[in-house]
LOSEPA-818966 format. One record per residue (C-alpha): x negated, y, z. Coordinates in steps of 0.02 Angstrom, whole numbers, padded with zeros to 5 digits, always signed. Each point is the difference from the previous one (the first is absolute). Layout:
<pts>
XYZ ...
</pts>
This chain:
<pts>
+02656+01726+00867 +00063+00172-00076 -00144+00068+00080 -00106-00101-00047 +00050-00002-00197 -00026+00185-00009 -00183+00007+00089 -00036-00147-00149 +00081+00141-00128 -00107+00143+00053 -00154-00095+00022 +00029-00073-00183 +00043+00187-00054 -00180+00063+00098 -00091-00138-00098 +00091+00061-00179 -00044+00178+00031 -00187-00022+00018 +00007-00151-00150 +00071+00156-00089 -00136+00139+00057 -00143-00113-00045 +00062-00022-00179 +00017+00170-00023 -00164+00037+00052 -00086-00126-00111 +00098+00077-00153 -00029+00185+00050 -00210-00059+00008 +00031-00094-00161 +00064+00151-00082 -00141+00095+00078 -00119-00124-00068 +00065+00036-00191 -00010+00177-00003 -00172-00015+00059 -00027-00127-00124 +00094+00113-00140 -00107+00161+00028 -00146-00102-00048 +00056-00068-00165 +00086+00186+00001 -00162+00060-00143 +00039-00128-00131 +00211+00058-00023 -00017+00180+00004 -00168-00016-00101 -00145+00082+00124 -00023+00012+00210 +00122+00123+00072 -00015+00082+00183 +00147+00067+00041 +00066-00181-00045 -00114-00094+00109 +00041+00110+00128 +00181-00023-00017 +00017-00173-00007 -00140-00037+00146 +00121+00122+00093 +00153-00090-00061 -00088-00190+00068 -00038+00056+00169 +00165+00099+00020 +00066-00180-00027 -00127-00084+00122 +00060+00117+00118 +00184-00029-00012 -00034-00188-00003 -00084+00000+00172 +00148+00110+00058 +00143-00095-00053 -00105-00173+00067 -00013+00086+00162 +00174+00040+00016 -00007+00186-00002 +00069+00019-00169 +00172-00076-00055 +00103+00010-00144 +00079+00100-00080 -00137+00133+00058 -00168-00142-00064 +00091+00013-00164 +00039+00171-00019 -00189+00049+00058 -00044-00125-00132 +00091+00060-00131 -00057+00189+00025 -00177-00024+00032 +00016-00128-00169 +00111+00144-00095 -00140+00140+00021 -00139-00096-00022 +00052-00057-00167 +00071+00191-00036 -00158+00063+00033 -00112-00139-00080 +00107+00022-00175 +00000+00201-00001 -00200-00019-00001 +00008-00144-00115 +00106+00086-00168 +00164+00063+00083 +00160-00108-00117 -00151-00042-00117 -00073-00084+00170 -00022-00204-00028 +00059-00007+00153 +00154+00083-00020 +00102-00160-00001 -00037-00055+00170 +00114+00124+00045 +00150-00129-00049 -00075-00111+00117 +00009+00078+00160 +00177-00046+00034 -00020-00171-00040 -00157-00020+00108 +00092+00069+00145 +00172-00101-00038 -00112-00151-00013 -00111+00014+00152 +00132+00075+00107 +00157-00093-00043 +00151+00021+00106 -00012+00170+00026 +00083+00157-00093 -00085+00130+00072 -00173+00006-00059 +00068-00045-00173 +00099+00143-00024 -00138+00112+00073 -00108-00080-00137 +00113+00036-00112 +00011+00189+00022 -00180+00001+00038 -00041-00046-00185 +00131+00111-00072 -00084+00121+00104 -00174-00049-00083 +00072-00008-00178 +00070+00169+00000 -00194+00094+00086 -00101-00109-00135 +00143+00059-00158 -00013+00179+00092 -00208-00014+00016 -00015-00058-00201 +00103+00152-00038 +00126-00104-00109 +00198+00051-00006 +00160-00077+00046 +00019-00113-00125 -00150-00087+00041 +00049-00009+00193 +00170-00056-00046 -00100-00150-00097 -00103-00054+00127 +00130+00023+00133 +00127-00115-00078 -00134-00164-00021 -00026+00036+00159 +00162-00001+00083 +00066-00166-00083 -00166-00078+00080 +00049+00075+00173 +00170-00056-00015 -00045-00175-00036 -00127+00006+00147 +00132+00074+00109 +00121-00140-00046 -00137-00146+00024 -00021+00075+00184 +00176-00002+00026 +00024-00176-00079 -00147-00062+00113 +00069+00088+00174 +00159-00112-00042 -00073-00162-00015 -00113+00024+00133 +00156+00054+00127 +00081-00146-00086 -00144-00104+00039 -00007+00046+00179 +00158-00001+00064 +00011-00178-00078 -00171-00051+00082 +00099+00083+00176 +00162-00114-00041 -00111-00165+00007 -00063+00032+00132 +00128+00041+00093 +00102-00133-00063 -00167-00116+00083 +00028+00076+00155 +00184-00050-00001 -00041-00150-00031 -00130-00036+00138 +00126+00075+00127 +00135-00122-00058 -00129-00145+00000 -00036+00048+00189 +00181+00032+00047 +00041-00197-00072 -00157-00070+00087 +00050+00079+00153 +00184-00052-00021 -00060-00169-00053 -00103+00002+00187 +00171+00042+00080 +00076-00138-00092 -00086-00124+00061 -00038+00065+00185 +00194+00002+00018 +00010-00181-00064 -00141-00059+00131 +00098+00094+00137 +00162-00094-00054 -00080-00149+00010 -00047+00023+00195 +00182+00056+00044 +00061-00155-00083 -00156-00107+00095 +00047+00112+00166 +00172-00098+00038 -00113-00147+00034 -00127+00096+00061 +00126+00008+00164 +00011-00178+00016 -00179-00062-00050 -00047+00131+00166 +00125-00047+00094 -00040-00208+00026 -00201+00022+00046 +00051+00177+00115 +00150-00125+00080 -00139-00118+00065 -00116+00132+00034 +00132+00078+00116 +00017-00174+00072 -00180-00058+00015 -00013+00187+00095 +00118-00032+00139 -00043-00167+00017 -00186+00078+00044 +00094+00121+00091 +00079-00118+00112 -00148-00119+00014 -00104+00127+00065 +00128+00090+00119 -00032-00156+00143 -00199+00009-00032 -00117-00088-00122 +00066-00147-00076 -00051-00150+00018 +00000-00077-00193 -00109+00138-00075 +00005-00103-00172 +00184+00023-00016 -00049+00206+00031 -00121-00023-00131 +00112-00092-00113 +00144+00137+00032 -00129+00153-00050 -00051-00099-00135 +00181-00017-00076 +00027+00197+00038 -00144+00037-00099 +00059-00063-00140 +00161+00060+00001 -00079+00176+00018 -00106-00035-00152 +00136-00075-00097 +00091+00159+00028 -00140+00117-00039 -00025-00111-00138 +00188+00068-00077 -00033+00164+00025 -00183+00024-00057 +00089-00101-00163 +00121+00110-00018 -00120+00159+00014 -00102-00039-00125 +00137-00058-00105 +00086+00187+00011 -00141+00078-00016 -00074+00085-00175 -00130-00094-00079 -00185+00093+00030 -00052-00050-00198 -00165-00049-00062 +00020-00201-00006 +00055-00059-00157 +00005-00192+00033 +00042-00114+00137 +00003-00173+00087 +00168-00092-00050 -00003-00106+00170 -00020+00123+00102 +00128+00088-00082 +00104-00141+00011 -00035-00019+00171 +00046+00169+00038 +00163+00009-00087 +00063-00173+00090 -00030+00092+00164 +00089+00163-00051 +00161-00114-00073 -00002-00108+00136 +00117+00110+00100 +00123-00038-00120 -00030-00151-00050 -00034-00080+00164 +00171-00026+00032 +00046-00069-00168 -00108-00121-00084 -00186-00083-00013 -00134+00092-00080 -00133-00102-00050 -00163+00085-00080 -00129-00087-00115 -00167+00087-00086 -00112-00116-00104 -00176-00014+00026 -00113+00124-00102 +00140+00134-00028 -00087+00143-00075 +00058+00195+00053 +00138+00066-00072 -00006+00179-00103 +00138+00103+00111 -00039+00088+00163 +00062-00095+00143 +00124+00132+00065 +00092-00033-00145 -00026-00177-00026 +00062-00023+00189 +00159+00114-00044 +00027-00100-00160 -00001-00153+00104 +00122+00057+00139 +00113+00064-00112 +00023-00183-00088 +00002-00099+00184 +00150+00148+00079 +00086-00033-00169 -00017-00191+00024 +00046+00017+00176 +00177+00113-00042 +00031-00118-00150 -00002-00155+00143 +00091+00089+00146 +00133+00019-00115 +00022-00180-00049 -00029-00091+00167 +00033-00179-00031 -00057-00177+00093 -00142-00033-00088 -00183+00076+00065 -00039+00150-00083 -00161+00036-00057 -00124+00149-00097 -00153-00060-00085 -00175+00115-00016 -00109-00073-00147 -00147+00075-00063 -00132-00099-00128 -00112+00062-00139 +00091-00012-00188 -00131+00035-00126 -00067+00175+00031 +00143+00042+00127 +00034-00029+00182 +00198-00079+00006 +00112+00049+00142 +00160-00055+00022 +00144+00003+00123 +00122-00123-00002 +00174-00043+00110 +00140-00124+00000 +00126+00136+00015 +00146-00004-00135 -00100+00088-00128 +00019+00139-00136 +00163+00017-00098 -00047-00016-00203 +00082+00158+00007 -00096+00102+00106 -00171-00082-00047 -00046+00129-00164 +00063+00172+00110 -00115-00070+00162 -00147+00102-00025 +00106+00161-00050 -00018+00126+00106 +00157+00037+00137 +00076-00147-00064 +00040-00111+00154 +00136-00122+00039 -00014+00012+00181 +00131+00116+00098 +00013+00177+00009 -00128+00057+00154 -00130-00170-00038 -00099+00037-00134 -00051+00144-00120 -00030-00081-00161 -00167+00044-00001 -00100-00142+00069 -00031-00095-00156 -00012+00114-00105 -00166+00069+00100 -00057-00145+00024 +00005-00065-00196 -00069+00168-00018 -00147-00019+00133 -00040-00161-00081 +00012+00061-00190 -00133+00141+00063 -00124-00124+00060 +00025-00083-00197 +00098-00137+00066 +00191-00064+00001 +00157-00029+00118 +00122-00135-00072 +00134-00057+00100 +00114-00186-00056 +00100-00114+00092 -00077-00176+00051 +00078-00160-00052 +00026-00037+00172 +00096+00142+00050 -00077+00149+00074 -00094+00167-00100 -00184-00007-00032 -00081+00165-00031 -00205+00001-00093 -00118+00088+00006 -00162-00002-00105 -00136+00117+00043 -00125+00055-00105 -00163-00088+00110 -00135+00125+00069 -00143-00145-00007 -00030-00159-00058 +00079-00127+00102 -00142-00117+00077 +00100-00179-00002 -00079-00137+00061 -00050-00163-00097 +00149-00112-00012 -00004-00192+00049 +00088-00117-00122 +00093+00184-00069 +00092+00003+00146 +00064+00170+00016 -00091+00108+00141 +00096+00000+00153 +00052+00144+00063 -00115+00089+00135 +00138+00095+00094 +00181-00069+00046 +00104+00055+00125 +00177-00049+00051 +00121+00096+00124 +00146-00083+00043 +00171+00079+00027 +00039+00046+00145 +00147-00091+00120 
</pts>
């Protein structure tokens, strides 16, 4: 990323530096374009054509053309541009105003503008500046010493002149500060950007870890049953194996139908068992990306299958999906780990209030206006009124040290909030916890017509029984 940031910086710098050449060139052929301009009005201000004049100032243009194409190309750079500027501007004008009158010159005043020209159209830098300042003392002092006048009269000149320099030297200085003011703020924001884009990528990748930690928890706390959900179809499989075995030993047998039935019932116990694991598998692993919505039944579905090594054992899970259910706006990685994390918690909240009566978890999912409704349901003992507005903090958990992480809800409400829809959790009047969902829908839901507004029955149910 480092790397990265400063290849960005000196590509941005390469990019300033020609921005910066061009401009220059454009006003060194602009000034160019004046003096060429100037020479031809030159008849009408000192009152008749002059030679030497045209010469001077057709000299003076193309001295500029030629610095302009320099300095564009690259082969000229300041401070050396402006000091060649300000000497090849400083004789031309002595020159053109000792043939033009000497101090009685009308030009004699553009000698107070040299320094400002340069200190205007060279900011930033002190160098040619001062070397345009001496240059036009220099000037002042051969034109006084040319018109044969004395020392008072250089002492007059000189001292107009140096207040102008001074001022120009102090509006260079004035401008090289705000413009190293300027730049080192312009450096500050950006940098400051790229701190911020490296912290956004540090949380997004601790963010992934977050949650790839929480899906791995899950499977260790669906592996204990993992054991035992293997363990009853391999038993038979061992069984059905040496029954072949033996069956086989004294020659072919004679009731091939019970063979076929045996192979039969070892076949699915195989499959049940790859089942598990190819369950677990893609459980664990990290979701590929690129589907934003998905189908809530199978979902469902998929979710009962992963739970049931847990909740086998313990109670009933009976599934219901009405007819017409539209796709829901959340990838189904994380709809499926949303839903697994609700059944283990309904399953731990049960196994830890075993009583007579059947136990049972409930899958719902029906359309509710423009969202899909999920919702998980048990008989267990509930949620204390106490623990019901901390439930979706995260590492807040009221199971024992070594059984949970506190994070589970608190992805999962924030899965679902990311999708634009809600997690709500209550207690049912029955007894038991009831946790909703509603997800933002992907499409339309297609229902069918209703008979005598009988509600549409549902087009997927399912019911697992506990085990023995």
């Amino acid at each position: 990323m480092a790397l990265l940031g400063s290849k960005t910086q000196g590509n941005d710098a390469a990019a300033d530096e020609r921005a910066s050449r061009r401009v220059k060139r454009r006003t060194y052929w602009l000034c160019a374009l004046l003096l060429a301009l100037g020479s031809l009005t030159h008849p009408l201000v000192l009152g008749g054509v002059r030679p030497v004049f045209l010469g001077v100032q057709l000299t003076w243009a193309a001295a500029f053309v030629l610095l302009g194409t320099l300095v564009g190309a690259g082969w000229l750079r300041n401070p050396v541009s402006g000091i060649l500027a300000g000497v090849v501007s400083l004789t031309a004008l002595t020159v053109s105003i000792q043939a033009t009158g000497g101090l009685s010159s009308p030009l004699y005043s553009s000698f107070f503008t040299v320094p400002l020209f340069v200190a205007v159209f060279i900011p930033g830098q002190r160098l040619p500046v001062w070397f345009a300042i001496a240059g036009t003392l220099v000037s002042v002092v051969v034109i006084t010493w040319m018109s044969g006048e004395g020392l008072s009269a250089l002492v007059r000149q000189s001292a107009s002149l140096v207040f102008v320099m001074l001022v120009s030297a102090h509006g260079a200085e004035t401008f090289r500060r705000l413009q190293g003011a300027q730049q080192s703020a312009h450096l500050e924001r950006v940098e400051a950007l790229r701190q911020l884009a490296d912290s956004e990528l540090r949380r997004v990748r601790a963010e992934r870890q977050r949650a790839e930690v929480e899906r791995l928890v899950v499977v260790g706390q669906l592996a204990a049953g993992v054991a035992h959900e293997v363990n009853n179809p391999l038993a038979y499989v061992t069984a059905n194996l040496r029954y072949l075995e033996e069956e086989w030993a004294e020659g072919v047998p004679a009731d091939l139908e019970d063979v076929r039935r045996v192979l039969e019932e070892t076949q699915q116990g195989v499959t049940r068992i790859q089942q598990i694991i190819t369950d677990l598998r893609l459980f664990s692993r990290e979701e590929s990306g690129g589907q934003e919505s998905c189908d809530v039944g199978e979902a469902l579905a998929e979710a009962q299958r992963l739970a049931s090594v847990r909740l086998r054992s313990l109670a009933r899970v009976e599934r219901s999906v009405a007819e017409g259910l539209a796709q829901a706006r959340l990838t189904p990685r994380h709809l499926v780990q949303v839903l697994v994390n609700l059944l283990i918690n309904a399953a731990d909240a049960l196994e830890s209030s075993r009583t007579n009566r059947t136990a049972f978890v409930m899958l719902r999912a029906r359309m509710e206006g423009e969202h899909v409704r999920v919702e998980v349901e048990d008989n267990g003992p509930g949620i204390p009124e106490a623990v019901l507005p901390r439930l979706f903090e995260p590492f807040f958990t009221t199971k024992p040290p070594g059984k949970g992480t506190g994070l589970g809800l608190a992805l999962c409400r924030e899965y679902v909030a990311r999708a634009g829809g809600t997690l709500e959790a209550e207690n049912r009047a029955e007894g038991g916890a009831r946790f909703i969902l509603r997800l933002p829908a992907a499409r339309p839901a297609s229902q069918p017509p209703r008979r005598d507004g009988a509600a549409p029955a549902p087009h997927d149910a399912a019911v697992e029984p506990a085990a023995d």
